[in-house]
C-alpha positions in Angstrom: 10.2 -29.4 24.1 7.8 -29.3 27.0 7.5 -31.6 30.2 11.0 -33.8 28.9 10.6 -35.0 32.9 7.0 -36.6 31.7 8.9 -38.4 28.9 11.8 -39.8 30.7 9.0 -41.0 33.2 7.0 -42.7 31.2 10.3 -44.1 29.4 11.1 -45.2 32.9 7.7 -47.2 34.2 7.3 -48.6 31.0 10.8 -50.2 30.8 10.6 -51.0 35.0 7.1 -53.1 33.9 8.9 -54.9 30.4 11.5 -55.9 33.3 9.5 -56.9 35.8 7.4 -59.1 33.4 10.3 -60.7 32.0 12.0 -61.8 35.4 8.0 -62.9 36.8 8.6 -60.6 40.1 8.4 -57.5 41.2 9.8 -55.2 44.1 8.2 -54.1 47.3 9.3 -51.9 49.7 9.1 -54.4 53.1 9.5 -57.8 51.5 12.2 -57.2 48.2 11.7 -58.9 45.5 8.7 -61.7 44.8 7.6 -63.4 42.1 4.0 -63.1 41.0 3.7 -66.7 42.5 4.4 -65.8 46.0 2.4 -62.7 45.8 -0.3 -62.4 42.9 -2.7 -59.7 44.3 0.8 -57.4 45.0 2.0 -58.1 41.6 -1.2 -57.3 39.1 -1.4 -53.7 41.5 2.7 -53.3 40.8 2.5 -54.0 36.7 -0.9 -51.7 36.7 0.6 -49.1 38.4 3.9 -49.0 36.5 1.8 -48.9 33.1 -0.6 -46.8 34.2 1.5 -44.1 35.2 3.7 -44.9 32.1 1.1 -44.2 29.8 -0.3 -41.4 31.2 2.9 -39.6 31.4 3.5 -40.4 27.6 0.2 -39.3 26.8 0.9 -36.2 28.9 3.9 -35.5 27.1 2.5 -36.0 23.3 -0.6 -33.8 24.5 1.5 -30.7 25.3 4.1 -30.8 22.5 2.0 -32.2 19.5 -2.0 -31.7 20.1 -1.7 -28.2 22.1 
């Protein structure tokens, strides 16, 4: 199995976004947590990000141990 750190990231953002969706906040770095109420803008970036990266990595991973 190739690139088992791709997986394990993927498994990660995927599951940090689920969370963050299901408790309405997310973390920053200078404030801690906030909900999507107290900062909207911050939030949409945050659960982008996380699922971006997320499915990237995934799709990473499935490219060099299935298609290649």
């Amino acid at each position: 199995m190739k690139a088992i750190g791709s997986l394990i990231m993927a498994i990660a953002c995927i599951s940090y976004g689920i969370y963050c969706i299901i408790n309405g906040g997310t973390h920053d770095r200078g404030k801690g947590w906030f909900t999507k109420e107290e900062g909207p803008k911050a939030y949409i970036f945050a659960m982008a990000l996380y699922f971006l990266i997320g499915i990237s990595s995934l799709i990473y991973y499935i490219y060099l141990n299935f298609i290649r």
